[in-house]
C-alpha positions in Angstrom: 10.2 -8.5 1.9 8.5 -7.6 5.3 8.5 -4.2 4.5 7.3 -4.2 0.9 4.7 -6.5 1.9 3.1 -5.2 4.8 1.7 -2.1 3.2 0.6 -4.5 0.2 -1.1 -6.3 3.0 -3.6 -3.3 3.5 -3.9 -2.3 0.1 -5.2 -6.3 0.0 -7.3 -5.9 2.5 -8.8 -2.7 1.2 -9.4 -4.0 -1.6 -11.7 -6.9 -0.3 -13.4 -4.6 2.5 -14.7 -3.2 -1.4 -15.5 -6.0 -3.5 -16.3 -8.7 -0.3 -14.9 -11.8 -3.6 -11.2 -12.8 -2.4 -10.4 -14.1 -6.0 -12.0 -10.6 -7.1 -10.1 -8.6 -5.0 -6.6 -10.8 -6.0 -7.0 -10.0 -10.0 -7.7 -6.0 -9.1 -4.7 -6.4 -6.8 -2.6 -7.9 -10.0 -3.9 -4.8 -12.1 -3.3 -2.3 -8.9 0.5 -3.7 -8.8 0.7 -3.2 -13.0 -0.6 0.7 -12.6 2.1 1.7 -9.7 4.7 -0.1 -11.9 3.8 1.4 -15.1 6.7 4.3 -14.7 9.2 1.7 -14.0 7.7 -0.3 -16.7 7.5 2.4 -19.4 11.3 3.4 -18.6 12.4 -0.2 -18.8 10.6 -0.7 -22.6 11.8 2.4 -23.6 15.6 1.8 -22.3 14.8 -2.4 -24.5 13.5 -0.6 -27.9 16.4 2.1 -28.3 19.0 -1.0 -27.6 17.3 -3.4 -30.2 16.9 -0.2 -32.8 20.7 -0.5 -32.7 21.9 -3.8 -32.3 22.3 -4.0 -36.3 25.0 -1.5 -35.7 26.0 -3.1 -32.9 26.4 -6.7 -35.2 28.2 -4.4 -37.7 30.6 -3.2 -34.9 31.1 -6.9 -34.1 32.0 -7.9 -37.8 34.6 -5.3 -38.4 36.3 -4.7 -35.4 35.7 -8.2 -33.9 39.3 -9.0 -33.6 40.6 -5.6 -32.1 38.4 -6.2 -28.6 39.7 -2.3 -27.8 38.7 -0.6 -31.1 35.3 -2.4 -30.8 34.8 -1.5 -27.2 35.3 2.4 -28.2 33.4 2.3 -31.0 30.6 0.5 -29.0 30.7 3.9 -26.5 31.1 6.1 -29.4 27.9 4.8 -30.9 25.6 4.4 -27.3 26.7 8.5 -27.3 25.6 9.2 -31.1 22.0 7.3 -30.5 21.8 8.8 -26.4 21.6 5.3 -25.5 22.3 3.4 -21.8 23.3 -0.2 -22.1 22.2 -0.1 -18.2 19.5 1.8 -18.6 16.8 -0.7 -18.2 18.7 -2.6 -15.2 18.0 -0.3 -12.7 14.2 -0.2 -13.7 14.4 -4.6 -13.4 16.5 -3.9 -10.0 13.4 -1.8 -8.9 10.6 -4.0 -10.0 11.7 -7.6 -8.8 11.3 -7.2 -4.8 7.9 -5.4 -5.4 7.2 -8.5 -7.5 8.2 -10.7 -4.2 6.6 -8.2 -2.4 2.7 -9.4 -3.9 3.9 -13.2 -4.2 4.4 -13.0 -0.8 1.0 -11.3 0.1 -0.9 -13.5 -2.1 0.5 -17.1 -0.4 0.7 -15.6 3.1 -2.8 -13.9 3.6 -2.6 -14.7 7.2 0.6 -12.3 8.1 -0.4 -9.5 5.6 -4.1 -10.0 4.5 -5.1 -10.6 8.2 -1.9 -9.2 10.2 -1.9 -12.8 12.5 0.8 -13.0 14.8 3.1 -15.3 13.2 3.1 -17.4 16.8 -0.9 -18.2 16.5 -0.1 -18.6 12.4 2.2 -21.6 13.4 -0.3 -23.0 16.4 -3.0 -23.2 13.6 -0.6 -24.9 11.6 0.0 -27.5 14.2 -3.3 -27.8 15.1 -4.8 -29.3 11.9 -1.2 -30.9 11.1 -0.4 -28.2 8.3 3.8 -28.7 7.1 4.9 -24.8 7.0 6.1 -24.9 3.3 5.0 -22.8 0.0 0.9 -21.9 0.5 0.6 -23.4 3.6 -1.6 -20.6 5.3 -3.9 -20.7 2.5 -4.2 -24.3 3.8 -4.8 -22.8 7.1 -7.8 -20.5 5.3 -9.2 -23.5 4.2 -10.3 -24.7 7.4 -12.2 -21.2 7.9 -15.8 -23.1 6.8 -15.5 -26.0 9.4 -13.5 -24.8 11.8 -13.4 -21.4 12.3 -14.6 -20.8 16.2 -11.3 -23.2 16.4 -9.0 -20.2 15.0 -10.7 -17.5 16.1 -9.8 -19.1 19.7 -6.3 -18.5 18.7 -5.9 -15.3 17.5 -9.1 -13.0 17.3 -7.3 -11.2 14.3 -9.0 -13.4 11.9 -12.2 -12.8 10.6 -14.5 -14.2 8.0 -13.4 -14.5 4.1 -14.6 -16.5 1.4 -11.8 -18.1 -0.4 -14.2 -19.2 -3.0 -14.2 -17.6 -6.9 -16.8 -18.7 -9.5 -17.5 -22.3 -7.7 -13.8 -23.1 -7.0 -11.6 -23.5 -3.5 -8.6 -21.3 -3.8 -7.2 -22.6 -0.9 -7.1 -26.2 -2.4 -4.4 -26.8 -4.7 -5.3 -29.1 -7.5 -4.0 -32.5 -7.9 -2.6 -33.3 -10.8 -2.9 -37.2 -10.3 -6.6 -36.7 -9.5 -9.0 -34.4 -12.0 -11.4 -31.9 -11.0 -12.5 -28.4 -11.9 -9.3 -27.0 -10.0 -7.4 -28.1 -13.5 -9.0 -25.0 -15.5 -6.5 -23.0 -12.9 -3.1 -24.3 -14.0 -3.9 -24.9 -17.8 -5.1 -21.3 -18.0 -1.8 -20.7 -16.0 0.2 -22.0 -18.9 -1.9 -20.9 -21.5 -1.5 -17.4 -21.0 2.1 -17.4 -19.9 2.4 -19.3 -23.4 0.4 -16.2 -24.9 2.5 -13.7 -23.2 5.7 -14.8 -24.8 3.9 -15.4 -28.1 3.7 -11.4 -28.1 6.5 -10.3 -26.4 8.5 -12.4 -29.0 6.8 -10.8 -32.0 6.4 -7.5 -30.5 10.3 -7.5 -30.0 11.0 -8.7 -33.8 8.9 -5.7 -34.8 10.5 -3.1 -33.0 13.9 -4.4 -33.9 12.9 -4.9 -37.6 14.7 -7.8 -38.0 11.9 -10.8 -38.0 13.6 -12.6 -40.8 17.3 -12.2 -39.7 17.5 -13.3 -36.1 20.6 -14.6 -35.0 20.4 -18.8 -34.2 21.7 -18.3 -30.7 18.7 -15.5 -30.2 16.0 -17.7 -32.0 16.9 -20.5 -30.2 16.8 -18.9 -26.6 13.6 -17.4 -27.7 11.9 -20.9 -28.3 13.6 -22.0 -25.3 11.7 -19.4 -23.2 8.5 -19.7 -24.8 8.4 -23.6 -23.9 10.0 -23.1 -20.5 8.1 -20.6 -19.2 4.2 -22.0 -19.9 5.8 -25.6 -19.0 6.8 -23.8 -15.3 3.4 -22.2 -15.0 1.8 -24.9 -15.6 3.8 -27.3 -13.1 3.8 -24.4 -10.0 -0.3 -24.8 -11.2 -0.3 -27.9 -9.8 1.4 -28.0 -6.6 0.5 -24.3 -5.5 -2.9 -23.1 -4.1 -5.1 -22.2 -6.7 -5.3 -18.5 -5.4 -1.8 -18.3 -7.1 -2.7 -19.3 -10.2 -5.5 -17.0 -10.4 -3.1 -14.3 -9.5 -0.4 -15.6 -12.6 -3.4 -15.6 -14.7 -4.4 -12.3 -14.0 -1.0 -10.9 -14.3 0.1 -12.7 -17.7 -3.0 -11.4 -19.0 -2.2 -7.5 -17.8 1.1 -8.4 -19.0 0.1 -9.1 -22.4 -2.0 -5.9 -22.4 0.6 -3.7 -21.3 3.3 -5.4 -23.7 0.8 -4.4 -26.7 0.5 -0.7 -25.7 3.5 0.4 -24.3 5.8 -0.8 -27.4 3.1 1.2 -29.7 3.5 4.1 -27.1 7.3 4.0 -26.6 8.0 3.6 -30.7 5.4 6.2 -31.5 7.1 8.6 -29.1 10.5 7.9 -30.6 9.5 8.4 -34.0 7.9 11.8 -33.1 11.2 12.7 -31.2 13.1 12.1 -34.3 10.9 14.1 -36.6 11.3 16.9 -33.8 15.3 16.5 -33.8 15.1 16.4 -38.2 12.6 19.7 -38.2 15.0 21.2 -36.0 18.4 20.3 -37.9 17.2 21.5 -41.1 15.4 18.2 -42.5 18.8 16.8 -42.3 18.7 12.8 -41.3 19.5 12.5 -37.5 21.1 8.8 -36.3 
């Protein structure tokens, strides 16, 4: 992850040399990381929408050969050939995206190795010093003490300088207590709210592209639910025992994700219809699979 994450580390800091708001500079960095995925992100909805346009085949396939496992396996090929489909084509794509997803995770909880390039020797003597555990966030813990103490840390590494962890009134370094309420609580429920949102239209965005809104099988509708509670549920919880400068990042990148969800499925099914009206002009007007 040190490899992916140290350039993301200056692209950070960059970012905040320009905008001087650390909460600021942590949503642009969320929309930075969407743009230099949106290739990998196009090919991976365009590799989804040609395999749900053909799963009804595929459940047709599974009804009449579902007892000859070898006919059904070649007629399964046979058809990814007819409709220049990849069953694998998307996996790649996820392969690709994943570590860079570590990659900002990591740069986001850790601004002291990759925001501020500390040694990690002087990172764990700041630790000590104001009794810090080294688990999830703990160096934003460490940036907390930048108001009150910072002539303290500066004394052990001079690679520190002056940031204000502070974004429309709230402490991102704090993580909010869930047994105690304050304003830190707008950062997990918002958390969960648009994680909730994002599934809401990745769900119905997929039933519309696969045409089949009404017809869903009861193991698929039931994993969909499943997801759609799990996932705003697990937002919500991290919310709480994270630094809120995570949640702002989740936030940020649910809400991006929505976005991009919307517009690349009306891109990539616009483009396959016009690729299909090219491919029937060219055979003659005759109806092309």
């Amino acid at each position: 992850m040190t490899i992916i994450a140290t350039p993301m580390g200056y692209v950070m800091e960059a970012i905040y040399g320009f905008t001087q708001n650390y909460g600021l500079s942590v949503i642009l960095f969320a929309l930075l990381a969407k743009i230099i995925m949106l290739p990998l992100s196009i090919k991976q909805k365009r590799s989804m929408i040609s395999m749900q346009r053909i799963n009804p085949k595929l459940k047709e396939l599974q009804k009449k050969y579902g007892n000859n496992q070898e006919k059904y396996n070649q007629e399964v090929m046979k058809l990814y050939e007819e409709e220049n489909v990849s069953p694998m084509g998307g996996c790649g794509t996820m392969l690709l995206t994943f570590p860079i997803m570590i990659g900002l995770y990591y740069v986001v909880t850790q601004p002291l190795t990759y925001f501020m390039h500390v040694p990690a020797e002087a990172i764990a003597e700041m630790a000590k010093l104001f009794e810090i555990e080294t688990t999830y966030g703990y160096q934003l813990q460490i940036c907390g003490q930048f108001a009150q103490n910072f002539d303290q840390l500066k004394a052990i590494s001079d690679a520190i300088y002056p940031v204000d962890f502070t974004f429309l009134g709230l402490d991102l370094t704090l993580t909010p207590n869930f047994k105690e309420f304050s304003a830190l609580w707008i950062i997990p429920i918002l958390s969960a709210a648009t994680a909730w949102m994002t599934s809401q239209v990745t769900n119905r965005l997929n039933r519309q592209v696969s045409g089949q809104a009404s017809s869903e099988d009861e193991k698929t509708e039931q994993m969909n639910k499943s997801m759609t509670m799990m996932m705003p549920l697990m937002s919500g919880y991290f919310g709480f025992v994270l630094p809120a400068a995570v949640g702002i990042y989740w936030i940020a990148n649910n809400l991006f994700t929505c976005v991009q969800e919307v517009i690349l499925t009306n891109y990539c099914m616009k483009q396959g219809e016009n690729n299909n009206n090219e491919l029937t002009n060219k055979t003659g007007g005759k109806k092309v699979k």
